[in-house]
PAROMAR-812758 format. One record per residue: x, y, z of N, C-alpha, C, CB in turn. Coordinates in steps of 0.02 Angstrom, whole numbers, padded with zeros to 5 digits, always signed. Glycine has a CB too. Layout:
N
XYZXYZXYZXYZ;...
//
This chain:
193
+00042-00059+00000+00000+00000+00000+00044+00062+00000-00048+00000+00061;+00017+00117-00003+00035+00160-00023+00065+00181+00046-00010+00194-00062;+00054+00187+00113+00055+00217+00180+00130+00160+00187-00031+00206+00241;+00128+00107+00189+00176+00064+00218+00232+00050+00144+00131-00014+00255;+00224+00064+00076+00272+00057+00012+00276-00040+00008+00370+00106+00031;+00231-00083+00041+00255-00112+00041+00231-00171-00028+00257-00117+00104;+00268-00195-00076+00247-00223-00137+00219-00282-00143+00289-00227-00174;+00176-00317-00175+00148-00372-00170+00184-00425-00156+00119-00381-00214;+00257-00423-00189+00302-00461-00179+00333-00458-00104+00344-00449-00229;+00349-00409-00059+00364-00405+00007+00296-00435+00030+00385-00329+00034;+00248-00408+00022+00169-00454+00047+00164-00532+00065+00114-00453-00018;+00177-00564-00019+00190-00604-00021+00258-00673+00037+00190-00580-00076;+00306-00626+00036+00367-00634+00077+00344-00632+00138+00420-00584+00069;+00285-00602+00167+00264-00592+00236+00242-00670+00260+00198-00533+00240;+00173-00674+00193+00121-00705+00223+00134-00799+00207+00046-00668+00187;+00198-00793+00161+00243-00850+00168+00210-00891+00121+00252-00883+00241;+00207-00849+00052+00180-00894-00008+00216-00893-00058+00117-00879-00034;+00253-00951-00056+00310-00968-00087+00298-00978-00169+00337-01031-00050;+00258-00994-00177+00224-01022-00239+00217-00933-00276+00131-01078-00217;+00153-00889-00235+00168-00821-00254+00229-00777-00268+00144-00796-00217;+00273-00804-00231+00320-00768-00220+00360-00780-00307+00362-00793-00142;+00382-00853-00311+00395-00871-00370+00359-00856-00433+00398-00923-00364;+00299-00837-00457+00261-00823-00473+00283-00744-00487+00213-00848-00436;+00289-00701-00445+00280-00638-00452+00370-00624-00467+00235-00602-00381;+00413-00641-00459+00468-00653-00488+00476-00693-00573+00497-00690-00434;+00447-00726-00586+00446-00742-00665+00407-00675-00676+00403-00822-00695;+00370-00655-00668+00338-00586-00687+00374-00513-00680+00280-00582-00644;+00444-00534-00658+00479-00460-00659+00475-00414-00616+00462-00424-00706;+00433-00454-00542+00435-00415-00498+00485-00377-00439+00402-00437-00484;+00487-00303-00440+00557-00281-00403+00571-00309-00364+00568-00228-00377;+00630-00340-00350+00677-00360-00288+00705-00297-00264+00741-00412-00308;+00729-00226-00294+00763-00183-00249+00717-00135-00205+00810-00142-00288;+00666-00144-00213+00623-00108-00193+00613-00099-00107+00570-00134-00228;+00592-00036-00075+00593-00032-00014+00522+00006+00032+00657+00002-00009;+00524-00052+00080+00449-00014+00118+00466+00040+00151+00405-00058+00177;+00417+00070+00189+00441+00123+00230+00474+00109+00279+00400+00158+00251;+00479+00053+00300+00539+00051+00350+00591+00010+00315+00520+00017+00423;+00633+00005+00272+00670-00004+00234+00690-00056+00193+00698+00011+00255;+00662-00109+00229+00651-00162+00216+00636-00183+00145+00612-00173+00253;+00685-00232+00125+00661-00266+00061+00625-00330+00064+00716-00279+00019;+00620-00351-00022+00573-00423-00001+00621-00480+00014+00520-00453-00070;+00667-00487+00004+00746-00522+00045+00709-00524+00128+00842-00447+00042;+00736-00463+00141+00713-00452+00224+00662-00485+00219+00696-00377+00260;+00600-00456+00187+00535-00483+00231+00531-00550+00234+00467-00461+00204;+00558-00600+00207+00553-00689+00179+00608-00699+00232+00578-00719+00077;+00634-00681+00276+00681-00712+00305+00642-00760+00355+00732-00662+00335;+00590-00761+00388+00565-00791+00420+00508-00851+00385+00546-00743+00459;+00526-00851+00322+00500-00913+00274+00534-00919+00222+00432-00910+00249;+00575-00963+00242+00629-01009+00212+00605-01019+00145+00640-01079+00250;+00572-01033+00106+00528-01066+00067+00528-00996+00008+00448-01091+00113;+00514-00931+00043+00509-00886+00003+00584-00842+00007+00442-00849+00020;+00619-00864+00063+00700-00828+00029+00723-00872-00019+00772-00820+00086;+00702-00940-00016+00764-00973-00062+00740-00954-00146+00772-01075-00047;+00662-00939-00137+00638-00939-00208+00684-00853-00231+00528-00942-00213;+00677-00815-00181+00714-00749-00206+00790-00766-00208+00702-00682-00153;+00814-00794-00192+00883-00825-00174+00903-00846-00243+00883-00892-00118;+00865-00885-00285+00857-00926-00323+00845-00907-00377+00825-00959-00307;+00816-00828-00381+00804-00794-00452+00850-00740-00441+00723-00768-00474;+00884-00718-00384+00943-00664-00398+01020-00711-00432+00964-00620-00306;+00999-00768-00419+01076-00819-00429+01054-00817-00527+01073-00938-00370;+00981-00824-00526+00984-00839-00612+01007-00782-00636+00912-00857-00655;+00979-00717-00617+00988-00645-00638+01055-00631-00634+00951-00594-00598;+01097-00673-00600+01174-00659-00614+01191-00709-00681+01228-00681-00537;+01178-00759-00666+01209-00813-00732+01184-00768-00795+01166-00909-00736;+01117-00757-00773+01082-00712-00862+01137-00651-00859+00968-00664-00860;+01155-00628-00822+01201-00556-00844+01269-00586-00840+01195-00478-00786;+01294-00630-00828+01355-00657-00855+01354-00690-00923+01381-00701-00810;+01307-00725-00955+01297-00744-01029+01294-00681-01053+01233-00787-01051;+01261-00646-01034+01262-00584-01091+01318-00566-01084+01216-00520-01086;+01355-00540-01040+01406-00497-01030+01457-00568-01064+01415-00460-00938;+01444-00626-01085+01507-00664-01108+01486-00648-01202+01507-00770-01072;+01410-00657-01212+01398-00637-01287+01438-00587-01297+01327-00617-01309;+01416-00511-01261+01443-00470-01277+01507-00467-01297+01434-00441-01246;+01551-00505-01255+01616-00500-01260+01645-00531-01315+01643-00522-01208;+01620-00570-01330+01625-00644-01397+01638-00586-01458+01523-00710-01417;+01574-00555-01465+01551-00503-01521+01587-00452-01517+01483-00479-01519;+01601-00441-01473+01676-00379-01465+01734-00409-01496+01707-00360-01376;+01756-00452-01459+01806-00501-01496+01808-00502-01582+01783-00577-01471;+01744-00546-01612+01754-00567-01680+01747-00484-01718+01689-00635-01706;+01725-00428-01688+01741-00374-01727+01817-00346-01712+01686-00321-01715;+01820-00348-01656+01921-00334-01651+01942-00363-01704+01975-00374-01580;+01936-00438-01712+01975-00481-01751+01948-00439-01843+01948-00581-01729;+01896-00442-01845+01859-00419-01904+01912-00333-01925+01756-00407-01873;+01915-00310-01897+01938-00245-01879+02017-00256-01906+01928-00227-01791;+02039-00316-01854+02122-00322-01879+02125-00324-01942+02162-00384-01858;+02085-00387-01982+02082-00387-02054+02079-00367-02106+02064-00399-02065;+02032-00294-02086+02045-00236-02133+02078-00202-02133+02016-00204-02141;+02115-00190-02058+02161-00134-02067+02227-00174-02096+02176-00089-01991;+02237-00237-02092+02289-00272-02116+02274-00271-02192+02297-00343-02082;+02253-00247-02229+02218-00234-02300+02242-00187-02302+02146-00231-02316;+02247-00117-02274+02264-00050-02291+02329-00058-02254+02211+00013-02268;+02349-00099-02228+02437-00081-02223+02471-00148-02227+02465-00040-02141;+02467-00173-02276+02501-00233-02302+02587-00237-02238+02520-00214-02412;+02608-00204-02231+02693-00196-02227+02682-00218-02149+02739-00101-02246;+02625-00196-02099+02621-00211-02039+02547-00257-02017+02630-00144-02008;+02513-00296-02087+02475-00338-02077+02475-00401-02028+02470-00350-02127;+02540-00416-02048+02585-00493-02009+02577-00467-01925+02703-00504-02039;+02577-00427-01906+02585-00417-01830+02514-00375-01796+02662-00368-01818;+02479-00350-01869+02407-00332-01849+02368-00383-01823+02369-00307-01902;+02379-00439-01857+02336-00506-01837+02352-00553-01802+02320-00539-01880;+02429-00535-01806+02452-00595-01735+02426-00552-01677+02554-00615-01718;+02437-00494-01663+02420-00464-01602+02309-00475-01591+02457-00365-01615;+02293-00436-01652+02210-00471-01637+02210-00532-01613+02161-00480-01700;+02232-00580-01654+02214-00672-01628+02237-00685-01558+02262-00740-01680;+02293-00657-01559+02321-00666-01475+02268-00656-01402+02383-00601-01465;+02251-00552-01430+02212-00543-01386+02149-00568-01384+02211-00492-01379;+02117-00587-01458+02037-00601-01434+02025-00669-01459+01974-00544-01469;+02100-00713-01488+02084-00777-01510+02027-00821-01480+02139-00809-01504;+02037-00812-01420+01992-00863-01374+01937-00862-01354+02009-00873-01325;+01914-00777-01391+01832-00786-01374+01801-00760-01425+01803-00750-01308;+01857-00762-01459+01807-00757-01536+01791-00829-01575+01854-00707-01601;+01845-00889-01529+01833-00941-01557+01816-00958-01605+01813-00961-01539;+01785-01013-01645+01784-01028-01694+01747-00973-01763+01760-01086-01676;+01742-00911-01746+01708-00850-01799+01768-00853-01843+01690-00759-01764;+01705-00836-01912+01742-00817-01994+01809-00800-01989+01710-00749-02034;+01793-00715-01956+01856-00668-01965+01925-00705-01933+01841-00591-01923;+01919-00755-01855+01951-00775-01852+01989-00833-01880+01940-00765-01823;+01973-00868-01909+01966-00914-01974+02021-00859-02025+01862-00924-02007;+01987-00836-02032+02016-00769-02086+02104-00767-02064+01966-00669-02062;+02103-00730-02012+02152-00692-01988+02189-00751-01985+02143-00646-01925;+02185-00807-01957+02234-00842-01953+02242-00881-01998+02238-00867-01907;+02220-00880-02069+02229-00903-02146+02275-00838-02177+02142-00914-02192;+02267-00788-02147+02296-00742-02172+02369-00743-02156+02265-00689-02155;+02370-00748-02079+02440-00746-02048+02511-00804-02090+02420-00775-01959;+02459-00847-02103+02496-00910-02128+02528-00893-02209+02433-00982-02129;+02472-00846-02230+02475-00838-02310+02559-00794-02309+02390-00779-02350;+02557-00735-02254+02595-00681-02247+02653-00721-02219+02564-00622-02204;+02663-00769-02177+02713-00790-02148+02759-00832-02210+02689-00831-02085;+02708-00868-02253+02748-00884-02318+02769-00858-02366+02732-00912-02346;+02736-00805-02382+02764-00724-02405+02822-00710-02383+02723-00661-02379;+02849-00695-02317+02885-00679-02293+02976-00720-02274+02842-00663-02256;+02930-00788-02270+02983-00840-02279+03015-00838-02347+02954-00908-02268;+02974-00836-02393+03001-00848-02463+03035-00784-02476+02945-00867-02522;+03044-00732-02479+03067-00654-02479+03120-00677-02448+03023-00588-02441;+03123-00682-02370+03171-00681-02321+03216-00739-02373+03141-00705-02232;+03210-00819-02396+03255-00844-02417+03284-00830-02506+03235-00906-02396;+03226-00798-02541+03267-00750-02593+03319-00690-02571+03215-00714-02634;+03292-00655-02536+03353-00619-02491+03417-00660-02477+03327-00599-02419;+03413-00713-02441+03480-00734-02411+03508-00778-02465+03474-00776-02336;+03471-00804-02544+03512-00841-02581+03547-00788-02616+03479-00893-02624;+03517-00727-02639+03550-00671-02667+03622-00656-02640+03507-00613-02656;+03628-00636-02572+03678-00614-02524+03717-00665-02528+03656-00597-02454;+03700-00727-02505+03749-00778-02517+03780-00798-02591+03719-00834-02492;+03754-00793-02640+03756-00778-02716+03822-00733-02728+03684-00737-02743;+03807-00672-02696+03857-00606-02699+03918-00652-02668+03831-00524-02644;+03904-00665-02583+03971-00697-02551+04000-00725-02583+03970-00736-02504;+03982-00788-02637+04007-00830-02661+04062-00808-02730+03952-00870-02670;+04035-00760-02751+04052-00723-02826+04112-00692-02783+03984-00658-02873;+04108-00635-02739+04164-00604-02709+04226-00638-02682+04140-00574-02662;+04208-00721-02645+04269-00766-02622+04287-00794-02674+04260-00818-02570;+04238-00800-02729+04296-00835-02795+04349-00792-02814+04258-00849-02874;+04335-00741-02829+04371-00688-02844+04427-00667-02817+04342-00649-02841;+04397-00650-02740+04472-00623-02688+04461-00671-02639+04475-00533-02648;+04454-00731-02636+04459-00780-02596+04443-00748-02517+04531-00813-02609;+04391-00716-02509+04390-00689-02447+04339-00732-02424+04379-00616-02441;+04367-00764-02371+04354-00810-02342+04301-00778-02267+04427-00846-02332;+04318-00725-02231+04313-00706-02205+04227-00680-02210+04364-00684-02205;+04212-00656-02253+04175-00607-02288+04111-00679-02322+04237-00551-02357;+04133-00740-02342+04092-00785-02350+04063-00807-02276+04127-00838-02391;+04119-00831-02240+04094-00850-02178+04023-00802-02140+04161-00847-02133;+04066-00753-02141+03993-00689-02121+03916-00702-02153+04014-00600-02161;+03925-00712-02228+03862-00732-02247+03838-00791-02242+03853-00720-02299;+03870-00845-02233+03857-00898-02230+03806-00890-02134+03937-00945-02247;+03857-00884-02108+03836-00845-02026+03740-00835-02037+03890-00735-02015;+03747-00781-02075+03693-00717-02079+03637-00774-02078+03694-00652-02160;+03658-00794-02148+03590-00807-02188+03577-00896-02184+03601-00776-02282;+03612-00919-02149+03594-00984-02131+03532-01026-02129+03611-00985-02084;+03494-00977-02082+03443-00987-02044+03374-00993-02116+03440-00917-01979;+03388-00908-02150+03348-00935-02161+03346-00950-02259+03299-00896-02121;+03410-00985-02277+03405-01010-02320+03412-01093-02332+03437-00976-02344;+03387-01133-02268+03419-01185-02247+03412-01229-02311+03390-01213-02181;+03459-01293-02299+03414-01327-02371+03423-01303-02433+03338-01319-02370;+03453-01240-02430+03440-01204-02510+03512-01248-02547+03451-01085-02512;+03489-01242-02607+03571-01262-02642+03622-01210-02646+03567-01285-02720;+03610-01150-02646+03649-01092-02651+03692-01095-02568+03593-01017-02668;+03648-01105-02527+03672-01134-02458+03734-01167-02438+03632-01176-02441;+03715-01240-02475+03754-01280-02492+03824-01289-02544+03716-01307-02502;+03811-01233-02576+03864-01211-02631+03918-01162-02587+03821-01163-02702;+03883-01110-02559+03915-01065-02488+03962-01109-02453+03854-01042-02426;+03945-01167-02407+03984-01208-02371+04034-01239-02404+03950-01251-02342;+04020-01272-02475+04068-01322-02499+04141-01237-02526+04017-01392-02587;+04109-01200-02542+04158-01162-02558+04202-01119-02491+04124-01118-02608;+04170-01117-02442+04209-01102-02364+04233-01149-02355+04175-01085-02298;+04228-01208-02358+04273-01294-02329+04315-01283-02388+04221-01394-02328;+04310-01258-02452+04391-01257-02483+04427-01224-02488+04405-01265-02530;+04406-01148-02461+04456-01128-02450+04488-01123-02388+04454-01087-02473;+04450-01139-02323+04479-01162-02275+04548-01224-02280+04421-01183-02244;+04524-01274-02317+04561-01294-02342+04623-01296-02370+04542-01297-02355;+04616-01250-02414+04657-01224-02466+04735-01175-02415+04593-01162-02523;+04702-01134-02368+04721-01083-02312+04759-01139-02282+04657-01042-02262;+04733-01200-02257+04787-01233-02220+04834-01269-02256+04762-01275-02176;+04838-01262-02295+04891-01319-02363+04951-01245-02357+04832-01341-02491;+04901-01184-02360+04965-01140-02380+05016-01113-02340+04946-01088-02409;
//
């Protein structure tokens, strides 16, 4: 009533109708609400077990429901971060490779199995072989040069360095392998003389 503030649902909580009580809670009825003496419908059910546990029991769902949402939300935040990385890795090709490792990193795990992430990490793979293959045209070139320069002035020194450098990532290569057999002869060659 209007004199005492007190809500059908505190009413209910009084007169220890558990069934009402539940009832008027699927219906959206306030839990924060306060009588004139301050009292909520929590308080008023304390003396019927029956009707705290039912309020007990829909503040515990009202958390799980605002933790699913608040986990959707986050999901959907996620697959647009990731979505987000993808394009901007489109408009800057040169710093794409680390646009999307850094998205997948931070929101890999709750963007889980979404497109963009799918995407991004088809992408990363595309760019990392890009980059491998560059990186080992680079080091057969350099080693190419080394090799031309120690035929020439037998600088041994100056092969070794590239051989050093570019090891890593020309492994396997034949130019590689051409590098070494020509440092083992003149190493070689250096100790005969």
């Amino acid at each position: 009533t209007e004199v005492d503030k007190q809500t059908p649902l505190m009413r209910a909580c009084i007169a220890g109708h558990a069934i009402v009580v539940r009832m008027l809670l699927r219906a959206n009825a306030r839990i924060d609400r306060k009588s004139a003496t301050g009292q909520t419908a929590l308080r008023c059910a304390e003396e019927h077990k029956e009707c705290a546990r039912e309020i007990k029991e829909h503040l515990a769902h009202l958390a799980d429901s605002a933790d699913a949402v608040k986990e959707e939300q986050s999901k959907k935040v996620a697959v647009a971060a990731v979505a987000a990385a993808l394009a901007a890795a489109e408009e800057a090709p040169g710093r794409a490779h680390k646009l999307l490792e850094a998205a997948v990193l931070a929101h890999g795990k709750l963007a889980g199995g979404s497109t963009p992430l799918r995407k991004a990490r088809e992408r990363i793979d595309e760019l990392k072989g890009r980059e491998s293959a560059a990186q080992l045209s680079h080091s057969e070139a350099q080693l190419t040069r080394a090799i031309a320069a120690a035929q020439g002035t037998e600088d041994l020194a100056a092969l070794k360095a590239a051989i050093q450098e570019h090891a890593e990532a020309a492994a396997g290569s034949a130019v590689l392998k051409q590098a070494r057999a020509l440092r083992d002869k003149l190493v070689e060659e250096q100790r005969k003389a």
